[in-house]
N, C-alpha and C positions, 0 to 999 in steps of 0.2 A: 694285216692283209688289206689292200687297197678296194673300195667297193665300187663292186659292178654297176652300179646303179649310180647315174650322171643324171647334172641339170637338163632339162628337158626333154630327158627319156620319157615314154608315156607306157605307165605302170598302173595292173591291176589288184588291189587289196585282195591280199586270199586269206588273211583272217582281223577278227575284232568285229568291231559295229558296222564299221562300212565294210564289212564285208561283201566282193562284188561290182563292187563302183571301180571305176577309172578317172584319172586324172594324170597331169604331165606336172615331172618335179621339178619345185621353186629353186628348190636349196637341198645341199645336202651335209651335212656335219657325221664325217668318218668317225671322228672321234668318239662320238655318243654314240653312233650308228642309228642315224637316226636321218630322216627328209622329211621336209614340209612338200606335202601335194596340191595340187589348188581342188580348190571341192571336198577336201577329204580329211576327216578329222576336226570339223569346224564346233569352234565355241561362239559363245555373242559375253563378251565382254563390256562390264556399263561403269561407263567414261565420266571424270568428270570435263569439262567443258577447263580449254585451257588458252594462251594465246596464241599455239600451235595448229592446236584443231577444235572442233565441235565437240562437245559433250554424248551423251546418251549411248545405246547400243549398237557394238559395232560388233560384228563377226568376223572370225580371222582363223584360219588355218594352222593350227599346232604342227608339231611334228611329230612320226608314227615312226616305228622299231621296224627297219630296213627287214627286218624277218618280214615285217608283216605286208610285204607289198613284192610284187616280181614283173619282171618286162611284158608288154604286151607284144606277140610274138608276131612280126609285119605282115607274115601271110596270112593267118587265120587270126587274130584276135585275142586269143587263148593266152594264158600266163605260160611263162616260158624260164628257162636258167638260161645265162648266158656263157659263153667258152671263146678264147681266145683263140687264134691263127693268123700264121705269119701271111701277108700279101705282096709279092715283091719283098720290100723292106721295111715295109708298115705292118705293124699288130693291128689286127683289129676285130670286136666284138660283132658274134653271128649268135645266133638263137641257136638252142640246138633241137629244140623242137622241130625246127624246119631245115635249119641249118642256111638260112637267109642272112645275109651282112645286116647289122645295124648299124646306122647310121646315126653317128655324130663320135 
């Protein structure tokens, strides 16, 4: 099944540690089922210094189990599922919380 859940949708954590938090997604890998968020999931990783980059502590965004994250819903905020309908002769994704088109 293809996931509901696109680059730059803005999506809130409903479970794990950030649980709560929102952030909009980098990336998504269907395959794993799995999206990096920005803000969310973050490690600090300590670098050696190379010819590339700097050395020392850097912080970076993992990726979190597509379970554990849902649309934020355009009218209210609120985490949401998302449902497909046809418009003219375009598909395209509406919250059904509110039943608001999404955009993108």
């Amino acid at each position: 099944m293809a996931a509901k859940i696109k680059k730059g949708d803005k999506v809130i954590v409903i479970a794990g540690r950030d649980k709560g938090r929102q952030g909009e997604v980098l990336s998504v890998s269907p395959t794993d089922n799995r999206a990096v968020v920005s803000g969310i999931n973050v490690v600090k990783r300590h670098t050696k210094q190379s010819a590339a980059q700097e050395g020392g502590i850097i912080s970076k965004s993992l990726p979190i189990q597509l379970s554990n994250i849902a649309i934020r819903d355009p009218k209210d905020g609120k985490p949401t599922r998302i449902g497909y309908k046809m418009v003219g002769e375009k598909k395209v994704r509406f919250a059904k919380r509110s039943g608001e088109q999404i955009d993108g």
